[in-house]
MDTraj code that builds the backbone (N, CA, C; nanometers):
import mdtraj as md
import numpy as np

residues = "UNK UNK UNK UNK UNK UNK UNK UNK UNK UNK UNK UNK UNK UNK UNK UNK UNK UNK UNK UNK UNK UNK UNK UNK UNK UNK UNK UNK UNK UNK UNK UNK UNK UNK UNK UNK UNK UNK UNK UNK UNK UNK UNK UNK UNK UNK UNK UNK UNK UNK UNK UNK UNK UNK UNK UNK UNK UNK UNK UNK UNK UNK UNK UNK UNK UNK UNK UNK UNK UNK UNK UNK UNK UNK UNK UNK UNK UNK UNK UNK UNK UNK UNK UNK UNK UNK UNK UNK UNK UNK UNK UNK UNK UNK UNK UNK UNK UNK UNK UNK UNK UNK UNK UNK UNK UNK UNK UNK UNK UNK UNK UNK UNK UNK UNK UNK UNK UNK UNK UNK UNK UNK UNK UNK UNK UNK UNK UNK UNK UNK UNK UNK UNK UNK UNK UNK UNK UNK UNK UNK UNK UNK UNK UNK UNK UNK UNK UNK UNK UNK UNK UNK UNK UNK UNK UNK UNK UNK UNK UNK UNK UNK UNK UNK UNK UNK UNK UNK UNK UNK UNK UNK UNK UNK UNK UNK UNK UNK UNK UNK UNK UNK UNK UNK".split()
xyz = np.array([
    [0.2539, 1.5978, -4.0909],
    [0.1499, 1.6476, -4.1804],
    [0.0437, 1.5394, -4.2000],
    [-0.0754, 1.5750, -4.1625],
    [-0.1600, 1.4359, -4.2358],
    [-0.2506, 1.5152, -4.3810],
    [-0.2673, 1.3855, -4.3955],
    [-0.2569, 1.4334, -4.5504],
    [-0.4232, 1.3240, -4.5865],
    [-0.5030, 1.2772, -4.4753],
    [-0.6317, 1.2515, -4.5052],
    [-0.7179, 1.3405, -4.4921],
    [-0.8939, 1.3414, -4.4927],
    [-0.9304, 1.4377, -4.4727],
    [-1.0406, 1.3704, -4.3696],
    [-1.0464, 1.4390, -4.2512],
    [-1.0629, 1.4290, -4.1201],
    [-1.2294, 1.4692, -4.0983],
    [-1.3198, 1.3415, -4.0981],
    [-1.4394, 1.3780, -4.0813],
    [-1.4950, 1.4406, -3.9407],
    [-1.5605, 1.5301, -3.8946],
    [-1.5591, 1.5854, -3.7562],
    [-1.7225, 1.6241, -3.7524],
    [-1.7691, 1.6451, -3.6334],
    [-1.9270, 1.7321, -3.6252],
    [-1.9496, 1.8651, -3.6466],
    [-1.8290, 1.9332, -3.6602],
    [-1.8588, 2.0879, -3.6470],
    [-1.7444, 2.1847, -3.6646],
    [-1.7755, 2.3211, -3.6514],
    [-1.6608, 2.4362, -3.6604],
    [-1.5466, 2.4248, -3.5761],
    [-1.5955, 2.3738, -3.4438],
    [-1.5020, 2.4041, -3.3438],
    [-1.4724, 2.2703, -3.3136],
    [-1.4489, 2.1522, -3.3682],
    [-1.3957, 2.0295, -3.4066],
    [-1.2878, 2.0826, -3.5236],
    [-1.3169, 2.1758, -3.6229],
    [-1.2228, 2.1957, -3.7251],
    [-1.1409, 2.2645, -3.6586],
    [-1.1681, 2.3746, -3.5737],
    [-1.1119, 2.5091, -3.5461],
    [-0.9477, 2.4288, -3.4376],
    [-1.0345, 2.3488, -3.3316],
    [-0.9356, 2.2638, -3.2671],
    [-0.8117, 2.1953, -3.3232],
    [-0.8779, 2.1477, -3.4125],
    [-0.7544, 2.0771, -3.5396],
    [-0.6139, 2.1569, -3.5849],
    [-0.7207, 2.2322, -3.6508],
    [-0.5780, 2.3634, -3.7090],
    [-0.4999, 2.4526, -3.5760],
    [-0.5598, 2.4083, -3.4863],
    [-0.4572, 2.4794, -3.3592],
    [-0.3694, 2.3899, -3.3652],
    [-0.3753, 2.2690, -3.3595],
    [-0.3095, 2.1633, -3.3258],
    [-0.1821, 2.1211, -3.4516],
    [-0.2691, 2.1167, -3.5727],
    [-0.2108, 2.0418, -3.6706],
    [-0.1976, 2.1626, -3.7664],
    [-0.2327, 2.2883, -3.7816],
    [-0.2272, 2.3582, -3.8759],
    [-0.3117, 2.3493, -3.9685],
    [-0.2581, 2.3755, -4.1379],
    [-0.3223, 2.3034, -4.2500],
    [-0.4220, 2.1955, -4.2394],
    [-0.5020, 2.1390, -4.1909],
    [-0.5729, 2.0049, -4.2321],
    [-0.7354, 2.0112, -4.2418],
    [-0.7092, 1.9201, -4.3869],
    [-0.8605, 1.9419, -4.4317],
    [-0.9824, 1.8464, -4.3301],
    [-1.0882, 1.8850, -4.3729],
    [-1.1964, 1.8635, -4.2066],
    [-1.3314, 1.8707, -4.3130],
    [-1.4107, 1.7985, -4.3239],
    [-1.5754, 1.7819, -4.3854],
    [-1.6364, 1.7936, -4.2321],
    [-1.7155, 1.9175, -4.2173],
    [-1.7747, 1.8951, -4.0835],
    [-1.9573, 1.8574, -4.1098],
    [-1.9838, 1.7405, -4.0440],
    [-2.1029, 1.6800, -4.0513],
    [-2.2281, 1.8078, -4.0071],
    [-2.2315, 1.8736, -3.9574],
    [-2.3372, 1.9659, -3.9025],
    [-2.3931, 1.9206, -3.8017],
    [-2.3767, 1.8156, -3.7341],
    [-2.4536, 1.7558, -3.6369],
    [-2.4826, 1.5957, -3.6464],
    [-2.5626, 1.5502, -3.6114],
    [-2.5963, 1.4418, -3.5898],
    [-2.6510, 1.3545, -3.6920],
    [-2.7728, 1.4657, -3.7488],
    [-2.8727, 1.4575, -3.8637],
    [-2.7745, 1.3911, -3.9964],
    [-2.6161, 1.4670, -4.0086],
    [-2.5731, 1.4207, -4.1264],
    [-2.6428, 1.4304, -4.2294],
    [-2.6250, 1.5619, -4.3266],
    [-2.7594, 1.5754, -4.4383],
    [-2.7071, 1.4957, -4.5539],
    [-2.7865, 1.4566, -4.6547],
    [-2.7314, 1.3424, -4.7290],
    [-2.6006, 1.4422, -4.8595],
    [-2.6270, 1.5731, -4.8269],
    [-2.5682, 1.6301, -4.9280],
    [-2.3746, 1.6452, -4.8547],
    [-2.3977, 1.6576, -4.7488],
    [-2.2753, 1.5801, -4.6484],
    [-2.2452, 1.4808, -4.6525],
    [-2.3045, 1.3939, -4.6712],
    [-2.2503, 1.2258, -4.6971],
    [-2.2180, 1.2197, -4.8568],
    [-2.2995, 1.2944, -4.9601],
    [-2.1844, 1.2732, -5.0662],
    [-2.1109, 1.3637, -5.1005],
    [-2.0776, 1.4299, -5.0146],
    [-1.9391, 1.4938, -5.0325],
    [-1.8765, 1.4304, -4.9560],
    [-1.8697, 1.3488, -4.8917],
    [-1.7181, 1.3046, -4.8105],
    [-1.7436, 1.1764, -4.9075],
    [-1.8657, 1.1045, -4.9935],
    [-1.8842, 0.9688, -5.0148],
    [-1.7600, 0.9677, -5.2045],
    [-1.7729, 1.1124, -5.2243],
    [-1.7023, 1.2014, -5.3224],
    [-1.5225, 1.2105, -5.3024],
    [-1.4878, 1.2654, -5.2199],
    [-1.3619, 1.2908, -5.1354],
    [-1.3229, 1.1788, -5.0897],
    [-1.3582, 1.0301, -5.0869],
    [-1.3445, 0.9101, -5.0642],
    [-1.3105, 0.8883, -5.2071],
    [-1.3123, 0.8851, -5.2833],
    [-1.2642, 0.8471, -5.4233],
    [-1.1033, 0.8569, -5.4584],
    [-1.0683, 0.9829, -5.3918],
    [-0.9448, 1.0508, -5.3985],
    [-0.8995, 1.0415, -5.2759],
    [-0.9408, 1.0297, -5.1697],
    [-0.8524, 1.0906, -5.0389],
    [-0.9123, 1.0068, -4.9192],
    [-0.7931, 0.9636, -4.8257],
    [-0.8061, 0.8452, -4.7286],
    [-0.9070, 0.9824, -4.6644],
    [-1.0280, 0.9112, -4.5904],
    [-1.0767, 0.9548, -4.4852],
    [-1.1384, 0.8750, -4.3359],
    [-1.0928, 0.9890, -4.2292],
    [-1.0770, 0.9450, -4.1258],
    [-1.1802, 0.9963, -4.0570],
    [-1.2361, 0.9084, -3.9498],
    [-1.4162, 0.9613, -3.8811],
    [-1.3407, 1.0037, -3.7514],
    [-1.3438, 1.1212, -3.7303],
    [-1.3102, 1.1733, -3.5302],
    [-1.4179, 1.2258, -3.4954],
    [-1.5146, 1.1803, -3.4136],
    [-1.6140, 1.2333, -3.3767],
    [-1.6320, 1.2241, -3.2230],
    [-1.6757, 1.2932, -3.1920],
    [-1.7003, 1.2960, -2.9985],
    [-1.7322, 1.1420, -2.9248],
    [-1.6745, 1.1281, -2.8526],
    [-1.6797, 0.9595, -2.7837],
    [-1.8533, 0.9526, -2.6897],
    [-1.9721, 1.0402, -2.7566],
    [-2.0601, 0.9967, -2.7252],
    [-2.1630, 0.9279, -2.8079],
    [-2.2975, 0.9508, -2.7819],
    [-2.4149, 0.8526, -2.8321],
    [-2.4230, 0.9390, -3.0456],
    [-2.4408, 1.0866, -3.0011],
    [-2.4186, 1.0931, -3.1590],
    [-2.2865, 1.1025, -3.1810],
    [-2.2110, 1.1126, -3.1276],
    [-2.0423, 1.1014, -3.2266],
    [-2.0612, 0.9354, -3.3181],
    [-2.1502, 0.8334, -3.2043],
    [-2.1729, 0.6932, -3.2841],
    [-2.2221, 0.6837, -3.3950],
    [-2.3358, 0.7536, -3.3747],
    [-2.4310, 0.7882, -3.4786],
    [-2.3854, 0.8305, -3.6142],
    [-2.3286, 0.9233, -3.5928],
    [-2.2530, 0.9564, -3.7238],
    [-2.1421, 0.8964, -3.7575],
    [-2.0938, 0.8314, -3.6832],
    [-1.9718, 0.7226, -3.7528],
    [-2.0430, 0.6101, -3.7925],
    [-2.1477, 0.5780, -3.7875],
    [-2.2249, 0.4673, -3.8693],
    [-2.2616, 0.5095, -3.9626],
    [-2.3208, 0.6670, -3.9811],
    [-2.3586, 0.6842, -4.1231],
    [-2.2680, 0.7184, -4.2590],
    [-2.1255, 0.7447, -4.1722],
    [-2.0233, 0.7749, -4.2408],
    [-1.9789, 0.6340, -4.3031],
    [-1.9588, 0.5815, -4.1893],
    [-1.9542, 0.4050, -4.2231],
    [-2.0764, 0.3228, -4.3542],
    [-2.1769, 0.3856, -4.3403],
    [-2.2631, 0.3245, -4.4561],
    [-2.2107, 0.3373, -4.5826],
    [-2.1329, 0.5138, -4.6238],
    [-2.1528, 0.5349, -4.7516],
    [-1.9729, 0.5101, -4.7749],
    [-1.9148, 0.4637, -4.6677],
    [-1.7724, 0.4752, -4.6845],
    [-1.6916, 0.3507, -4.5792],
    [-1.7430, 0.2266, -4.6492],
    [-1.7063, 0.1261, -4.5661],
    [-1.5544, 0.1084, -4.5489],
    [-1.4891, 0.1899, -4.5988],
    [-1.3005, 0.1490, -4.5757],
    [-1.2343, 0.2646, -4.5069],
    [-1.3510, 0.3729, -4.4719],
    [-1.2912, 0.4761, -4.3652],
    [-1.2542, 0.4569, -4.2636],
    [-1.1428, 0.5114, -4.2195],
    [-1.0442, 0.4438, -4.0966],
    [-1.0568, 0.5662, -3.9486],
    [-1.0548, 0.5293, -3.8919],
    [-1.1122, 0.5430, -3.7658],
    [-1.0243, 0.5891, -3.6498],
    [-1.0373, 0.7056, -3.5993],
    [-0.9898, 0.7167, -3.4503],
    [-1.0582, 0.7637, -3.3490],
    [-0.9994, 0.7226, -3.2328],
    [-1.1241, 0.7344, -3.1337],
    [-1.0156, 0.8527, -3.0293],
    [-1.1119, 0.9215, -2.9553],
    [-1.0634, 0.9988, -2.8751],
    [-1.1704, 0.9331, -2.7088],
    [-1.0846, 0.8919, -2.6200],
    [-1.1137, 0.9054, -2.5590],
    [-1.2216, 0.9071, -2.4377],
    [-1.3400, 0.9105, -2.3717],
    [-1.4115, 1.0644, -2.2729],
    [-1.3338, 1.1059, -2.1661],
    [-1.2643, 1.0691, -2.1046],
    [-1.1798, 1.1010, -2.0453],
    [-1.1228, 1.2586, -2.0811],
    [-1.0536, 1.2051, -2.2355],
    [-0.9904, 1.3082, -2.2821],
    [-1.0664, 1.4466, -2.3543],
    [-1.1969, 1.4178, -2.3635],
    [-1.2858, 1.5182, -2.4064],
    [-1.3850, 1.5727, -2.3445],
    [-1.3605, 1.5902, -2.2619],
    [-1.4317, 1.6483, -2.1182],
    [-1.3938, 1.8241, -2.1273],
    [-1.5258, 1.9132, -2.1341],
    [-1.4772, 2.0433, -2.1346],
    [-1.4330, 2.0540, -1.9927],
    [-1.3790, 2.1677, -1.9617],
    [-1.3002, 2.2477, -1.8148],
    [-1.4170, 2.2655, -1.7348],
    [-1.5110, 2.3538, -1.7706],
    [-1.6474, 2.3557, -1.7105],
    [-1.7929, 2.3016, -1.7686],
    [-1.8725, 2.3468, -1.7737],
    [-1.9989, 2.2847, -1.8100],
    [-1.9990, 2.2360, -1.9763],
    [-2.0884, 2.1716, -2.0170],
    [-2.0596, 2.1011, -2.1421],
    [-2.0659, 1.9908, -2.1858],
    [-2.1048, 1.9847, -2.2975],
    [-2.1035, 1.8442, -2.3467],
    [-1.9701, 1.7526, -2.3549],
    [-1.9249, 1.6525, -2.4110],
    [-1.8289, 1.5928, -2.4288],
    [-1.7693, 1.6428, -2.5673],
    [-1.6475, 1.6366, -2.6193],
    [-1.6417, 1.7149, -2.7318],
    [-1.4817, 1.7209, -2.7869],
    [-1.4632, 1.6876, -2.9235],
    [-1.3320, 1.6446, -2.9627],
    [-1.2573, 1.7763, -2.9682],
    [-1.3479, 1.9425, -2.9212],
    [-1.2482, 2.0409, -2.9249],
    [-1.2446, 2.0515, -2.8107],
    [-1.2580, 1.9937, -2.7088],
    [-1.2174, 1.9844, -2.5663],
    [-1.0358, 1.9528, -2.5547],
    [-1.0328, 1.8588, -2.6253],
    [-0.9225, 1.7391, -2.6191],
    [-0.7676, 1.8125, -2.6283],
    [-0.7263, 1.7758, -2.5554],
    [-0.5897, 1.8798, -2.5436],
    [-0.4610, 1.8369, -2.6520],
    [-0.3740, 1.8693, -2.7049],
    [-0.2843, 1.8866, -2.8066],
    [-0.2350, 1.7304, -2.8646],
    [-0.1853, 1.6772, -2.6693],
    [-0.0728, 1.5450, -2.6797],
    [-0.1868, 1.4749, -2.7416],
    [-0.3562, 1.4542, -2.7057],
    [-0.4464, 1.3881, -2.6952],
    [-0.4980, 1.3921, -2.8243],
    [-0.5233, 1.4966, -2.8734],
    [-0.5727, 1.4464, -3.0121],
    [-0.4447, 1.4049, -3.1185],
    [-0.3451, 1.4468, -3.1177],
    [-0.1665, 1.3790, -3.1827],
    [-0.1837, 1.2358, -3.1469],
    [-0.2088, 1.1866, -3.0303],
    [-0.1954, 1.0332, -2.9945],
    [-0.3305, 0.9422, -2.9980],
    [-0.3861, 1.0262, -3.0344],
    [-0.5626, 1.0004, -3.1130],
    [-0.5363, 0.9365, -3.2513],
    [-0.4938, 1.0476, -3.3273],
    [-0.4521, 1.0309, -3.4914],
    [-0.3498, 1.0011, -3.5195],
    [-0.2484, 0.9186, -3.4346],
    [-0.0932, 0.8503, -3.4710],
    [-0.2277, 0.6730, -3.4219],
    [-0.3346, 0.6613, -3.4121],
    [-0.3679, 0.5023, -3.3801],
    [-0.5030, 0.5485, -3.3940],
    [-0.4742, 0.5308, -3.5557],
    [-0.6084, 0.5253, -3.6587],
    [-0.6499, 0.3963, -3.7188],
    [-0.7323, 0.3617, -3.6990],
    [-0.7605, 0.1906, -3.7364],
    [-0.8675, 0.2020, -3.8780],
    [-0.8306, 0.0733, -3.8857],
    [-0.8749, 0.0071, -4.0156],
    [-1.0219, -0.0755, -4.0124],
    [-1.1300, -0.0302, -4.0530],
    [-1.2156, -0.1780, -4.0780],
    [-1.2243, -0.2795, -4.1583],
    [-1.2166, -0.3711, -4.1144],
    [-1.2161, -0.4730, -4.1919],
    [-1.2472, -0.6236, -4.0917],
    [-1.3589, -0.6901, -4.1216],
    [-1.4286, -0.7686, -4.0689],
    [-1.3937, -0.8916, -4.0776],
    [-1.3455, -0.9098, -4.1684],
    [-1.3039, -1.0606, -4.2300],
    [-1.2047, -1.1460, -4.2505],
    [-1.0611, -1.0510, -4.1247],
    [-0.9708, -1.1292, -4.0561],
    [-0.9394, -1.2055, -3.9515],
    [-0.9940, -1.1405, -3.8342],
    [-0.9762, -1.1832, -3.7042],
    [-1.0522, -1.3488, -3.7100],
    [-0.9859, -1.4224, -3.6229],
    [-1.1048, -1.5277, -3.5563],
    [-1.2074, -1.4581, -3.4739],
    [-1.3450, -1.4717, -3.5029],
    [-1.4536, -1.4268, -3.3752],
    [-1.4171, -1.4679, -3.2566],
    [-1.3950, -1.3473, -3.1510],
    [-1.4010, -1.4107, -3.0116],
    [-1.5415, -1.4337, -2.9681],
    [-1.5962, -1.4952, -2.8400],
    [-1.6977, -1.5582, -2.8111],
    [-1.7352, -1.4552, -2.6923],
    [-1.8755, -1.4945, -2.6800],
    [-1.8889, -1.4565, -2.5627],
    [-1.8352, -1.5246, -2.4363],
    [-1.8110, -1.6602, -2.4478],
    [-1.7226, -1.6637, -2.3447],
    [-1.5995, -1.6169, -2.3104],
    [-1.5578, -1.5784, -2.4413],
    [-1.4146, -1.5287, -2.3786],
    [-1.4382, -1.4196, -2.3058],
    [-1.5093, -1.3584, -2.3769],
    [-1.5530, -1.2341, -2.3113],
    [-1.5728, -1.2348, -2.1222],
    [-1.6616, -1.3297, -2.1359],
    [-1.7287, -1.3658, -1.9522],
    [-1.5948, -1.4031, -1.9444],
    [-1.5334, -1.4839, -1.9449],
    [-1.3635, -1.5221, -1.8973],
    [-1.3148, -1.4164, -1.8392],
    [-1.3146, -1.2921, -1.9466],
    [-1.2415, -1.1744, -1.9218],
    [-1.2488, -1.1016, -1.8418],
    [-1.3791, -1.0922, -1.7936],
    [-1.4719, -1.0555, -1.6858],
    [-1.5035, -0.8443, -1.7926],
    [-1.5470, -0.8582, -1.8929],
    [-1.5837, -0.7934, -1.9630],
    [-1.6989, -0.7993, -2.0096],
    [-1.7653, -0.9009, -1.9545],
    [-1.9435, -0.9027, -1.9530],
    [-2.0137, -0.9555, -1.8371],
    [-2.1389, -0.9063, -1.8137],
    [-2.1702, -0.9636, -1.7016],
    [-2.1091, -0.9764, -1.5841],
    [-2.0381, -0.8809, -1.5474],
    [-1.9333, -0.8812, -1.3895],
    [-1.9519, -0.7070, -1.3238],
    [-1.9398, -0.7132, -1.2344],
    [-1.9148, -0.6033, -1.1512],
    [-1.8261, -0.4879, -1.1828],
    [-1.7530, -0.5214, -1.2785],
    [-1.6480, -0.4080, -1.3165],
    [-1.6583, -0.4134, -1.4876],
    [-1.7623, -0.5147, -1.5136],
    [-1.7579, -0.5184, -1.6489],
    [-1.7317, -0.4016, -1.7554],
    [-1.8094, -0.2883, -1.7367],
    [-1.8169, -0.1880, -1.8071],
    [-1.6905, -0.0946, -1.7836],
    [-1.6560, -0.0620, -1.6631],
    [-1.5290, -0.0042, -1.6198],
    [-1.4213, -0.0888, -1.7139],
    [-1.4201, -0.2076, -1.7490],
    [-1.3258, -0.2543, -1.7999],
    [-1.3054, -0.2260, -1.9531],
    [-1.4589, -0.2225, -2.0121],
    [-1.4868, -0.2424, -2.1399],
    [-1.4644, -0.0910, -2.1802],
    [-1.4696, 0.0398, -2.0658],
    [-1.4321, 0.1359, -2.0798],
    [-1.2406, 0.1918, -2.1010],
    [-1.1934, 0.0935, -1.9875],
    [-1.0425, 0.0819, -2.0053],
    [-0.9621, 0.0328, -2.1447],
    [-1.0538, -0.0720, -2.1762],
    [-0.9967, -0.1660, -2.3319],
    [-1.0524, -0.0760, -2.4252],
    [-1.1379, -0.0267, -2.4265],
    [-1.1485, 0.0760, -2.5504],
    [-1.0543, 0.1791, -2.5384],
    [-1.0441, 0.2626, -2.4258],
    [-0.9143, 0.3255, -2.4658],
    [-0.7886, 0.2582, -2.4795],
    [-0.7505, 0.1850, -2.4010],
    [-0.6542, 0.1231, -2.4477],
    [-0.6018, 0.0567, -2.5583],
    [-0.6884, 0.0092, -2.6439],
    [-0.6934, -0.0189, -2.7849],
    [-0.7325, 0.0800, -2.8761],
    [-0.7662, 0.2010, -2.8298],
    [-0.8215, 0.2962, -2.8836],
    [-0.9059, 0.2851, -3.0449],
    [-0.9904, 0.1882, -2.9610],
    [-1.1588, 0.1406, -3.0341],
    [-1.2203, 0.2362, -2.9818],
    [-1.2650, 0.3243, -2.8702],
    [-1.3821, 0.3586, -2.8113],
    [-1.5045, 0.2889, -2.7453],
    [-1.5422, 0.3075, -2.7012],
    [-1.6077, 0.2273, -2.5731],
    [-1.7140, 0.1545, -2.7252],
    [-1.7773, 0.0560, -2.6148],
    [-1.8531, -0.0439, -2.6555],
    [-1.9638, -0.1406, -2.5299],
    [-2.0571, -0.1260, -2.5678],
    [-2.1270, -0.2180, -2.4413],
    [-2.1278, -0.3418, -2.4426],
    [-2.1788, -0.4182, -2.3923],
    [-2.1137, -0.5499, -2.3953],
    [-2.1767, -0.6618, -2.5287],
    [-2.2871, -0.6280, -2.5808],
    [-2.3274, -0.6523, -2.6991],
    [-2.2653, -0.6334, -2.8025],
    [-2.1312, -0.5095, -2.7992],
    [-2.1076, -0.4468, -2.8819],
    [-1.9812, -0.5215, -2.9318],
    [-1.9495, -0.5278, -2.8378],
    [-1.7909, -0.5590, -2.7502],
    [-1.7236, -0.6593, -2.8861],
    [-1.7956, -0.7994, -2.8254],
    [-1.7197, -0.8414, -2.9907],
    [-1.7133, -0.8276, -3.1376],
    [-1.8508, -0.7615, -3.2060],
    [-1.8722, -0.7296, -3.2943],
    [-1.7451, -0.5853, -3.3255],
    [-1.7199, -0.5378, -3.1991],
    [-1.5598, -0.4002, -3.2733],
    [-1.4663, -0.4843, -3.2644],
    [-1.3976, -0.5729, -3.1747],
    [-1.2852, -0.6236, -3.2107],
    [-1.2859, -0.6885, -3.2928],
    [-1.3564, -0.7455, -3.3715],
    [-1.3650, -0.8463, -3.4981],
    [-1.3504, -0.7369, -3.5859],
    [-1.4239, -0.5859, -3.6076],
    [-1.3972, -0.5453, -3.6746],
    [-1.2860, -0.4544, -3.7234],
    [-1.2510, -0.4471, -3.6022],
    [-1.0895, -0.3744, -3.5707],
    [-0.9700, -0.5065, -3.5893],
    [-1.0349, -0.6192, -3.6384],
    [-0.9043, -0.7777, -3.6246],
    [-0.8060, -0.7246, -3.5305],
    [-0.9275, -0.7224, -3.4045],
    [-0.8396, -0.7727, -3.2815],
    [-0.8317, -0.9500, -3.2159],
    [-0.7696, -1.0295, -3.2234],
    [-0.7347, -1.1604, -3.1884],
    [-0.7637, -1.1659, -3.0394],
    [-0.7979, -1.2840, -3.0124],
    [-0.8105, -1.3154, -2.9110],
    [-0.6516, -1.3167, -2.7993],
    [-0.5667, -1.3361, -2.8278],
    [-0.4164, -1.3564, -2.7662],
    [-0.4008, -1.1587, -2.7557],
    [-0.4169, -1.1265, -2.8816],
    [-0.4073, -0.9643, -2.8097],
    [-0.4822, -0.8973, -2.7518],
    [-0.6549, -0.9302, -2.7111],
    [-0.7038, -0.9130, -2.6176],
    [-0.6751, -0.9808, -2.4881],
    [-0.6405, -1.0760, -2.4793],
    [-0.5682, -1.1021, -2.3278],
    [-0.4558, -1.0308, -2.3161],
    [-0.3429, -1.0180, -2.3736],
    [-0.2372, -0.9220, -2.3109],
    [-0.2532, -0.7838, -2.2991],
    [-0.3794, -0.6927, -2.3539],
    [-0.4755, -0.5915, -2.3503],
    [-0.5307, -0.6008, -2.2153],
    [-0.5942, -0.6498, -2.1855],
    [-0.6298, -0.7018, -2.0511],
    [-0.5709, -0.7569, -1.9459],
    [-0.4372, -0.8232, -1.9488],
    [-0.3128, -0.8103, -1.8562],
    [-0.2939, -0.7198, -1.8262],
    [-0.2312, -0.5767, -1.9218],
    [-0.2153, -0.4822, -1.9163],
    [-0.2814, -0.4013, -1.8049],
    [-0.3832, -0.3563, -1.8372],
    [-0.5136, -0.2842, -1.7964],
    [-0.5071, -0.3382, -1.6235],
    [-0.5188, -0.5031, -1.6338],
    [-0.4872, -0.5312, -1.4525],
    [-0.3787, -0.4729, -1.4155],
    [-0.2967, -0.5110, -1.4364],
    [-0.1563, -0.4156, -1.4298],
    [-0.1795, -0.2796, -1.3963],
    [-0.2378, -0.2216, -1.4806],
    [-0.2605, -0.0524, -1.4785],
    [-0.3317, 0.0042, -1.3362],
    [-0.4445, -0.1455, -1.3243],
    [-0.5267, -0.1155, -1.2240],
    [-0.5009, -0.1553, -1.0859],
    [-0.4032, -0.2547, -1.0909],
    [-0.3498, -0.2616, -0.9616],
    [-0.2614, -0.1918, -0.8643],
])
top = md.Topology()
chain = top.add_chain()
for i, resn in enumerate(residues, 1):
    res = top.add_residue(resn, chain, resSeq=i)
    for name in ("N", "CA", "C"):
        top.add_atom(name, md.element.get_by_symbol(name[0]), res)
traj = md.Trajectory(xyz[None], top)
């Protein structure tokens, strides 16, 4: 049973849910725009009730997890995927795409923000990693986001989420062991 209330873009982001999970409550943003009378109702429902941002693993699913993020800095976070939100045929990318196991193993690795644990990794670690500036850079930075299930990040981005996700530097290298592993 989850028992937060599950911020999403739309009907058929909710509609997906309750196939899946049954019962569960859902504030659907309307889109991108996020009207401010939407932000204080979830900024409202944050008073009382953990809430969680699932929004589509593209350019506005970002969008609106920043504005959700403005009025609700301790909302906790899961990422789905693109891989996993890919419609069957034509279509945008989309969290009611996402098939049963995928959104369950979405929302069992819901993260926390909070900025002000981790040590900052560097950009060198980063270039070390070969997660900036390399030939496979982005393919990689695409693999470690799911695999940490942060959601992608460009390489600007890159350290500013694991700091905010207090990801450590020692568990981004065995993150990245991994991933070679996966890829070899």
């Amino acid at each position: 049973m989850i028992n937060q209330v599950i911020i999403v873009e739309g009907r058929d982001d909710t509609r997906r849910l309750h196939e899946v999970f049954g019962k569960i409550d859902t504030i659907e943003t309307q889109g991108s725009a996020v009207p401010d009378s939407i932000l204080e109702q979830i900024e409202t429902v944050a008073q009382t009730r953990e809430i969680v941002i699932l929004t589509d693993p593209d350019f506005n699913g970002e969008r609106i997890r920043r504005k959700v993020l403005e009025v609700v800095p301790n909302a906790k976070q899961a990422f789905l995927p693109r891989g996993q939100a890919k419609p069957n045929g034509k279509g945008s990318l989309g969290v009611e795409h996402a098939s049963d196991a995928d959104l369950r193993a979405c929302l069992q690795h819901v993260l926390s923000r909070d900025e002000s644990v981790a040590a900052p990794i560097s950009q060198g670690d980063l270039l070390a990693l070969g997660l900036i500036a390399g030939p496979k850079a982005k393919q990689l930075r695409e693999r470690l986001g799911d695999h940490l299930h942060i959601g992608y990040a460009n390489g600007k981005q890159l350290a500013g989420k694991l700091q905010m996700f207090q990801i450590n530097l020692a568990e981004l290298q065995q993150a990245m062991a991994e991933i070679e592993t996966e890829m070899a």
